[in-house]
C-alpha positions as a Markdown table, in Angstrom:
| # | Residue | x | y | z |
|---|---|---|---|---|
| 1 | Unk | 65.8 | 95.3 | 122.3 |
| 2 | Unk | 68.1 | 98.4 | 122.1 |
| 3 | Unk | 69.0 | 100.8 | 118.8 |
| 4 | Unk | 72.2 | 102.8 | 119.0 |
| 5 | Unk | 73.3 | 104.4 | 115.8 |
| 6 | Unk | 77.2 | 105.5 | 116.1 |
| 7 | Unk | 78.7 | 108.2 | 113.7 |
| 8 | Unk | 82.3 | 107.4 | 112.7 |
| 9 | Unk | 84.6 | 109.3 | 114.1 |
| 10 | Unk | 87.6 | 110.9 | 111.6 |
| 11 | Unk | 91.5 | 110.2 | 112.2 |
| 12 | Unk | 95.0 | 111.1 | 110.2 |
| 13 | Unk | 95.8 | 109.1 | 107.1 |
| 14 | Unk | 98.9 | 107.4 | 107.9 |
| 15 | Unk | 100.5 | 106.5 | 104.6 |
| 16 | Unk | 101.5 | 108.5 | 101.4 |
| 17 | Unk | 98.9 | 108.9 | 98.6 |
| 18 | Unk | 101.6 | 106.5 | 96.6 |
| 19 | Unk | 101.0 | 103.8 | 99.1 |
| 20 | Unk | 97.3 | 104.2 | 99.3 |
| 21 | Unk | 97.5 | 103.7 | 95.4 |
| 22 | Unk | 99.5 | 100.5 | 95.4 |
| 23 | Unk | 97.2 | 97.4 | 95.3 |
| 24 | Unk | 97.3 | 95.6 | 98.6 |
| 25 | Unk | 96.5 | 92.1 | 98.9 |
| 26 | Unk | 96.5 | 92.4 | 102.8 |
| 27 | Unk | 97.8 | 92.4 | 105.9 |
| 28 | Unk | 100.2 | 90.4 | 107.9 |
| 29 | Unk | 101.5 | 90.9 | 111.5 |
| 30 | Unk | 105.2 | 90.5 | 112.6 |
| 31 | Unk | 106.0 | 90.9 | 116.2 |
| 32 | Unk | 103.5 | 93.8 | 117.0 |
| 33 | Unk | 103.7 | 95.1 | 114.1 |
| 34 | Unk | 101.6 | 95.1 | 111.0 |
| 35 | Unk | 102.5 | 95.0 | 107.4 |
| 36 | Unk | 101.2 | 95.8 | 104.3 |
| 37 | Unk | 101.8 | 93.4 | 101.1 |
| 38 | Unk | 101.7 | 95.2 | 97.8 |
| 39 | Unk | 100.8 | 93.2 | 94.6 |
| 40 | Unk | 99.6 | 89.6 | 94.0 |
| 41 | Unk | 100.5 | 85.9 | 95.1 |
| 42 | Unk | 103.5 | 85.2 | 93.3 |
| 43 | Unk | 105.0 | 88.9 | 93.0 |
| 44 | Unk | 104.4 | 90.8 | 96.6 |
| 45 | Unk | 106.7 | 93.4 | 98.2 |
| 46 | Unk | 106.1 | 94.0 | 101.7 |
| 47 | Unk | 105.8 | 97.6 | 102.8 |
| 48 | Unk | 106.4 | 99.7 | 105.8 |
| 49 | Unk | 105.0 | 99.2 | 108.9 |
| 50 | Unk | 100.7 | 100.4 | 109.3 |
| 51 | Unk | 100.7 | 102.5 | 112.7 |
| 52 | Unk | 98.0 | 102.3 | 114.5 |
| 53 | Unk | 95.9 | 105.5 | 116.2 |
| 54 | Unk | 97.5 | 106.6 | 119.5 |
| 55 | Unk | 96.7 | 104.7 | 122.2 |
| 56 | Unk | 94.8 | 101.7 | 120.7 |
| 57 | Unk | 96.5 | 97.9 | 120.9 |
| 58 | Unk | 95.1 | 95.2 | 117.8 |
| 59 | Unk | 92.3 | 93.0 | 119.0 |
| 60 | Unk | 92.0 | 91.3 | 115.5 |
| 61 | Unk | 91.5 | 91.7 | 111.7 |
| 62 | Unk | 88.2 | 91.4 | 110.5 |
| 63 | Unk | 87.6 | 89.3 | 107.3 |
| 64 | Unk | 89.1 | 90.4 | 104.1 |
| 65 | Unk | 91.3 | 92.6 | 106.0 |
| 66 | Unk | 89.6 | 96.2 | 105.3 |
| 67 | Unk | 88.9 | 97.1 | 108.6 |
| 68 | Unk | 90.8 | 96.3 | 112.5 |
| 69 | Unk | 89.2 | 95.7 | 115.1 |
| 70 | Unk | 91.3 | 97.5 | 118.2 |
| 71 | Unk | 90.9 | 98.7 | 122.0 |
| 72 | Unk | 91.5 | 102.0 | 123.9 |
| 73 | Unk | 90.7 | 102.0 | 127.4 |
| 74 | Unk | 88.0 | 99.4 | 127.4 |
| 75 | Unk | 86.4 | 100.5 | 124.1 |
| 76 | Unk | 86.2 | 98.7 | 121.0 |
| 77 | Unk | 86.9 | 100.8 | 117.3 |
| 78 | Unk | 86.8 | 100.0 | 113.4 |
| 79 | Unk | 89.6 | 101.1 | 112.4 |
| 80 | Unk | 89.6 | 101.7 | 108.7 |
| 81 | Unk | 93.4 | 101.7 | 108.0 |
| 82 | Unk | 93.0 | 102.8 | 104.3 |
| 83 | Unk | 91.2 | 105.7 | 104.9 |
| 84 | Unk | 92.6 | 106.4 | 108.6 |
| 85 | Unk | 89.2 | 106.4 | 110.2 |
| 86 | Unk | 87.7 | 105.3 | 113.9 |
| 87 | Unk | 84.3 | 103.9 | 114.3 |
| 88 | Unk | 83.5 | 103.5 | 117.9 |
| 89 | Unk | 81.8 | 99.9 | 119.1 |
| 90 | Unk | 81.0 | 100.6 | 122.6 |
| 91 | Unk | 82.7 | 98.8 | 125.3 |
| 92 | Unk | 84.9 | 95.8 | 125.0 |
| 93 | Unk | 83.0 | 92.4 | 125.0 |
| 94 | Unk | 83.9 | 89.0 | 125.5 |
| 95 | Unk | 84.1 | 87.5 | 122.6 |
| 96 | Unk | 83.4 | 88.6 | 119.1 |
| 97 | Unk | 82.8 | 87.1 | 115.1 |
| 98 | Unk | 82.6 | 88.8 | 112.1 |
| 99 | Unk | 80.6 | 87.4 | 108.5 |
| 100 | Unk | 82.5 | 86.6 | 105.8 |
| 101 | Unk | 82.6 | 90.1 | 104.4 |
| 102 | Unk | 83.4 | 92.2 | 107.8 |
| 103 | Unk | 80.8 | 94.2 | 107.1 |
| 104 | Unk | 78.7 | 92.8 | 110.0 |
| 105 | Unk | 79.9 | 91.3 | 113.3 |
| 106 | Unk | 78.3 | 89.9 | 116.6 |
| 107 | Unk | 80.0 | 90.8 | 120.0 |
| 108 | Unk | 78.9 | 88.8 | 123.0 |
| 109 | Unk | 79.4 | 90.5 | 127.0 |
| 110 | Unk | 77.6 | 88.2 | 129.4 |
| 111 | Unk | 74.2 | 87.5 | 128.7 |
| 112 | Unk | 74.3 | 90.5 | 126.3 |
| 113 | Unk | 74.6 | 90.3 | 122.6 |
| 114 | Unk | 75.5 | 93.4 | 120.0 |
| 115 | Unk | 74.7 | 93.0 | 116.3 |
| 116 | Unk | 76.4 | 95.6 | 114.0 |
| 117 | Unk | 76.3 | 96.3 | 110.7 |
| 118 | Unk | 77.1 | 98.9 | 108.6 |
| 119 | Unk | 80.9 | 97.9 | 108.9 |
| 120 | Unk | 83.3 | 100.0 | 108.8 |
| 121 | Unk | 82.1 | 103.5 | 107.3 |
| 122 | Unk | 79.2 | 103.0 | 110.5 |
| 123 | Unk | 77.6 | 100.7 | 112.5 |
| 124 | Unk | 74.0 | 100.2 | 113.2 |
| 125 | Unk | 74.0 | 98.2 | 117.1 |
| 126 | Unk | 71.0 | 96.3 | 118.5 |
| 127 | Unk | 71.4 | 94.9 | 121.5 |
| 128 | Unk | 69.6 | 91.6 | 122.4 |
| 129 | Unk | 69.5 | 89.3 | 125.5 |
| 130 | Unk | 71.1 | 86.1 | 125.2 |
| 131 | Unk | 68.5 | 83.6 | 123.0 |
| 132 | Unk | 68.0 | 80.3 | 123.4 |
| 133 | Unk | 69.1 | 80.2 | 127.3 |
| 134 | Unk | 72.4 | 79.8 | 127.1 |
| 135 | Unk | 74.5 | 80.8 | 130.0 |
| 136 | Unk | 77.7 | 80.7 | 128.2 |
| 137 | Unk | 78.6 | 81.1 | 124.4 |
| 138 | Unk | 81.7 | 79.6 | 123.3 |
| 139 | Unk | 81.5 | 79.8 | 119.5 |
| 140 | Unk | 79.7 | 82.6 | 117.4 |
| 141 | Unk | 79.7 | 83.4 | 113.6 |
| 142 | Unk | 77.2 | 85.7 | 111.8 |
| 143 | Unk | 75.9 | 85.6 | 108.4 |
| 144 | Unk | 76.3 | 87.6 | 105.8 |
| 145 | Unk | 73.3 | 91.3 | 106.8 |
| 146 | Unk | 73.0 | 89.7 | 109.8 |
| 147 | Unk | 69.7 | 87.4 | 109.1 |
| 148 | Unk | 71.1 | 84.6 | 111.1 |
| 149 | Unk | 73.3 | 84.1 | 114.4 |
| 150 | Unk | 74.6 | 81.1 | 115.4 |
| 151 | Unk | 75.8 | 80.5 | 118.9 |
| 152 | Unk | 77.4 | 77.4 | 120.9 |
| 153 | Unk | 77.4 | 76.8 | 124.3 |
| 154 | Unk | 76.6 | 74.1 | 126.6 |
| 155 | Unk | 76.7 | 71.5 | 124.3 |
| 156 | Unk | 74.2 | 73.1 | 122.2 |
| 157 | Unk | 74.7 | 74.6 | 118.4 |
| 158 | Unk | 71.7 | 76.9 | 118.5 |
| 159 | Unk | 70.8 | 78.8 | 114.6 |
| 160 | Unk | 69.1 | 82.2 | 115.8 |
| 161 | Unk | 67.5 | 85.0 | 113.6 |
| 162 | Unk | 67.3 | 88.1 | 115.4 |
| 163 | Unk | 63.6 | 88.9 | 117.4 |
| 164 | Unk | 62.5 | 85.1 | 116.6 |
| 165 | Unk | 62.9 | 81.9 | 118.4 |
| 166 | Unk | 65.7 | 79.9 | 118.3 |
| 167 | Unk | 66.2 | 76.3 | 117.0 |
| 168 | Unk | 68.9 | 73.9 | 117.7 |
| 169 | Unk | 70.0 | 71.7 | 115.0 |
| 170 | Unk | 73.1 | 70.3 | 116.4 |
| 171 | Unk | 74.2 | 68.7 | 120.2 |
| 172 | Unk | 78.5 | 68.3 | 120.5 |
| 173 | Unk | 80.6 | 68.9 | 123.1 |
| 174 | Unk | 83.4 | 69.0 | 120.6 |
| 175 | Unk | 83.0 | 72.2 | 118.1 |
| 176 | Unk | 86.0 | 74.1 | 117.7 |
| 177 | Unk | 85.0 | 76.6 | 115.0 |
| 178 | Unk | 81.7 | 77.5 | 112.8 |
| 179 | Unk | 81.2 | 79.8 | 110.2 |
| 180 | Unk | 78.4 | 80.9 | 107.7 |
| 181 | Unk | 78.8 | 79.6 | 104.1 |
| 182 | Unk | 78.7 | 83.2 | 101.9 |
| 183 | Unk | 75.7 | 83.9 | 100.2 |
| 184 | Unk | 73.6 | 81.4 | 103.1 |
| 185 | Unk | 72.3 | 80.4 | 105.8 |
| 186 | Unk | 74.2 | 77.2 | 105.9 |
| 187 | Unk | 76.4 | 76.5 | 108.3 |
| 188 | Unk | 79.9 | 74.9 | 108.8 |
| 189 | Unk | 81.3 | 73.5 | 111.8 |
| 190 | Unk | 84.4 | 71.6 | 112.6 |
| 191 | Unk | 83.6 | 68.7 | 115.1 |
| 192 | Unk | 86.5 | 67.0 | 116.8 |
| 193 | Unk | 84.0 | 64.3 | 118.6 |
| 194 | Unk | 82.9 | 63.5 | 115.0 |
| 195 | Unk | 86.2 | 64.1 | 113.8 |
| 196 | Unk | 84.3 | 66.3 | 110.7 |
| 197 | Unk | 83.9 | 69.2 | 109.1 |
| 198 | Unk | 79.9 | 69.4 | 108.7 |
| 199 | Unk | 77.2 | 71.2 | 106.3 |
| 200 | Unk | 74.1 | 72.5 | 108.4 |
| 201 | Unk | 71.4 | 73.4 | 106.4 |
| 202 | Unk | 68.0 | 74.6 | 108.0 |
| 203 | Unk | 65.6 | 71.9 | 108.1 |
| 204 | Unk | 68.0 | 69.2 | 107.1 |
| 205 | Unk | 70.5 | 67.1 | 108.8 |
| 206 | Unk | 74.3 | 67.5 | 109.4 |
| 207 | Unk | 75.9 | 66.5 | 106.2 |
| 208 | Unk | 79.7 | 65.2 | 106.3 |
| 209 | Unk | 82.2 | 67.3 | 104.4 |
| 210 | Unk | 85.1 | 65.5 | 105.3 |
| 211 | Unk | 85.9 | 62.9 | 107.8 |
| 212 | Unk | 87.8 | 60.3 | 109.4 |
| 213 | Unk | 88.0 | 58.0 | 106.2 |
| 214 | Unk | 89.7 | 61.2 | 104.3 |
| 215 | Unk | 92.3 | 61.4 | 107.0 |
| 216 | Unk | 91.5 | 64.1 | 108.9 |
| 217 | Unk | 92.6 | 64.2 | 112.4 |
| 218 | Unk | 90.9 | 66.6 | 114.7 |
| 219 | Unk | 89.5 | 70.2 | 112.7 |
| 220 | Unk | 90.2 | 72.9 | 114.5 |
| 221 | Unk | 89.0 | 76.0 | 112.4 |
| 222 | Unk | 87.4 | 76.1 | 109.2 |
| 223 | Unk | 86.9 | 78.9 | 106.4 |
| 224 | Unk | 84.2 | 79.4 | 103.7 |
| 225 | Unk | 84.8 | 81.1 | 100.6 |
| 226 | Unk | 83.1 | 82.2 | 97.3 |
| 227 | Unk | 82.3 | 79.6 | 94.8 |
| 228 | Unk | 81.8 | 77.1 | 97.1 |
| 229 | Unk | 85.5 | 76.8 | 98.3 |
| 230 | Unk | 86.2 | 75.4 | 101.4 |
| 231 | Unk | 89.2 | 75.3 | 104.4 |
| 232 | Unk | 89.8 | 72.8 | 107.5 |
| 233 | Unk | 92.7 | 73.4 | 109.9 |
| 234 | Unk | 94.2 | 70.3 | 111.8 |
| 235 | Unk | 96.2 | 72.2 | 114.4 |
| 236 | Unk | 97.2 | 68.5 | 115.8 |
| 237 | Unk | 98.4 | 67.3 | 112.9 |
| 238 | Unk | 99.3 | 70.9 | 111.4 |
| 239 | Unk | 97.9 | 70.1 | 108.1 |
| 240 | Unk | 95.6 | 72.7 | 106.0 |
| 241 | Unk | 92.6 | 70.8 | 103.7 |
| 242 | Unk | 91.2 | 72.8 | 101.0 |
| 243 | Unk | 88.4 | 72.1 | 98.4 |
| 244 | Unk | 88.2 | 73.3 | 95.4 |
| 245 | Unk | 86.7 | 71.8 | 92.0 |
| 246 | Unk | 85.2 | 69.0 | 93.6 |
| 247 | Unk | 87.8 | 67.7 | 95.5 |
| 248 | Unk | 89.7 | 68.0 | 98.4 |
| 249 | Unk | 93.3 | 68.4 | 98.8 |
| 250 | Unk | 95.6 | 68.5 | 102.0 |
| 251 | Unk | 99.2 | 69.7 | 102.5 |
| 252 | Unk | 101.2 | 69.8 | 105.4 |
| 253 | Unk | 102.1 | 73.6 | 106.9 |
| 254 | Unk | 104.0 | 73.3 | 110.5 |
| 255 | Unk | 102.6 | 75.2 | 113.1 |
| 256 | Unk | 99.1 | 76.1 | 111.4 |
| 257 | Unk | 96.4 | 77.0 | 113.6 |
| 258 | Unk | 94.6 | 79.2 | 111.8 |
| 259 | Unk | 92.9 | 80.6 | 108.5 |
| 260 | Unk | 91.6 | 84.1 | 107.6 |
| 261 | Unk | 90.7 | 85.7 | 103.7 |
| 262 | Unk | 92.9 | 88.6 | 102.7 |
| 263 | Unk | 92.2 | 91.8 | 101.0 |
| 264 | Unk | 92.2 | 89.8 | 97.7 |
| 265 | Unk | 90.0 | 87.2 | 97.5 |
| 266 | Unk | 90.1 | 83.6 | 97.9 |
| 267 | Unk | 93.6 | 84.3 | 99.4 |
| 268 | Unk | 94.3 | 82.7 | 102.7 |
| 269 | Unk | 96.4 | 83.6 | 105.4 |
| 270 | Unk | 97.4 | 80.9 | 107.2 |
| 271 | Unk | 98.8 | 81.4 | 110.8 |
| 272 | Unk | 100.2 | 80.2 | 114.2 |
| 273 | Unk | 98.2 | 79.6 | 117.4 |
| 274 | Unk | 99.4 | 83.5 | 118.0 |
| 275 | Unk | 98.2 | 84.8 | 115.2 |
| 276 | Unk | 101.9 | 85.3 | 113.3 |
| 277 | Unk | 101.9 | 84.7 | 109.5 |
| 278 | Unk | 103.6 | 80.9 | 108.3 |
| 279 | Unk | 102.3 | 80.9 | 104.5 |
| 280 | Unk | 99.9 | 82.7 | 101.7 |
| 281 | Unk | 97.3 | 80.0 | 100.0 |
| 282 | Unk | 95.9 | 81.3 | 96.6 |
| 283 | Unk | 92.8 | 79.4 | 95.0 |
| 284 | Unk | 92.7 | 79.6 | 91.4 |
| 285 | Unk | 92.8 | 77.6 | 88.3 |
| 286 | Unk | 95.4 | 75.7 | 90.3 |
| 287 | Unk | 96.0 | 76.2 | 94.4 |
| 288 | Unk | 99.2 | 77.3 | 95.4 |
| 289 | Unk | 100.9 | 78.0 | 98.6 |
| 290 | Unk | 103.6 | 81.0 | 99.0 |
| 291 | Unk | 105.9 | 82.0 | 101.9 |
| 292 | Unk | 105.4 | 85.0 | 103.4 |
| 293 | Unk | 108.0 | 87.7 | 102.0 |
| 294 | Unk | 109.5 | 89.9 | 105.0 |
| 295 | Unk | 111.2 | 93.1 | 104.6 |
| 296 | Unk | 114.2 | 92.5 | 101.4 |
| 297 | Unk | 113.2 | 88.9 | 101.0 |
| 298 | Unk | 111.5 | 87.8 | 97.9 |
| 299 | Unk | 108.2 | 85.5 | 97.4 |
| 300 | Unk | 108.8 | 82.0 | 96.7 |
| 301 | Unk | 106.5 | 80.1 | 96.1 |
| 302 | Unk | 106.3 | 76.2 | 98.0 |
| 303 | Unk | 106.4 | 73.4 | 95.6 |
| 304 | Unk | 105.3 | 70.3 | 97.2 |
């Protein structure tokens, strides 16, 4: 096991101090651009385009938006684009997730596994060999301060806490996407052999969240929010499933293929297979879904 300890690294502020001032309730990307939306659901204004530092190209947005995650010549930064700073990750890795927060994230580079935390103001990195004897890891998701990995590869879901064995609670050769519920070590995983979303609890069985007799067809990514609020992605059947209250509800969005949370919370982004905006989903006393306002084009929001 391996301890680096990275100091961030300061850059320009981009914006005015009147922009930096505005509430934002995120990000959305428009060709290869990124863009700002001031407000809330139901009264946004889009704003200018974010630049990025010199050199860098987006590799993703971590959860809730507050940090990027870019590349410069084979090197991964946090780039924290409301304050203008650059937090170097070391070198680029194969495939990365982040917890629910952002503050913590788990890249994967061969048979070599970083854990870093501190996001994005530092990061603390140890590096670990692969657990469990996986050759390949497909899937990843990290809970929230990094207590619990999970990994799948091979077939195999395996739940890992870091210098500890790990267990395997779950065989598939169908999971598409997993996350951490906040607040746990439970997990959720979307299972296109089961055709289900599933609850994985340690020491218990896979509980169904939703399945074949709800109508769901094929979960490709799922989301896991605060007060136990819930997201499925069909990308098949490009439908988006929430729950909320108790209940689930679905509603048809054309081209979805995936989910992230925004700056605001409990707000979804919901996006095409490349990442581009298609809608903004708000939970609340009552769930609504918005279209995405571009530059001179006002928020409407999507009655069903």
């Amino acid at each position: 096991m391996k301890y680096t300890v990275l100091l961030f690294l300061t850059g320009a502020l981009l914006w005015s101090a009147d922009v930096v001032n505005t509430p934002v309730v995120g990000l959305v990307r428009e060709a290869e651009a990124l863009r700002p939306l001031h407000g809330l659901p139901g009264a946004l204004d889009p704003g200018g385009d974010l630049v990025l530092p010199e050199g860098t190209t987006l590799v993703s947005g971590a959860p809730r938006q507050e940090w990027l995650l870019l590349e410069r010549t084979g090197e991964w930064l946090a780039f924290d684009w409301q304050r203008g700073t650059l937090l170097s990750l070391g070198h680029a890795a194969d495939l990365v997730a982040f917890s629910n927060s952002g503050r913590e994230a788990v890249l994967v580079s061969g048979l070599q596994l970083r854990l870093v935390s501190g996001l994005p103001a530092q990061a603390r990195i140890v590096e670990y060999e692969m657990p469990g004897g996986l050759g390949k890891v497909e899937r990843l998701a990290v809970s929230e301060g990094a207590t619990h990995i999970a990994l799948y590869g091979e077939g195999r879901v395996l739940l890992w806490q870091p210098g500890a064995a790990a267990s395997e609670p779950y065989r598939s050769a169908g999971v598409l996407s997993l996350t951490f519920m906040p607040d746990s070590h439970a997990l959720l995983v979307a299972d296109l052999h089961q055709n289900a979303v599933l609850r994985m609890d340690e020491g218990q069985s896979p509980r169904q969240l939703l399945g074949n007799e709800d109508g769901l067809d094929v979960p490709s990514a799922v989301w896991a929010g605060s007060q136990g609020r819930l997201a499925a992605v069909s990308n098949k059947r490009e439908l988006l499933w929430t729950y909320d209250h108790g209940e689930w509800r679905w509603e048809a969005i054309p081209g979805v293929a995936g989910v992230q949370e925004m700056q605001l919370r409990d707000t979804l982004l919901l996006t095409d297979s490349a990442g581009h905006p298609l809608r903004i989903h708000a939970f609340g006393t009552e769930q609504r879904t918005y279209e995405v306002p571009r530059p001179q084009m006002p928020l409407v929001e999507v009655r069903q």
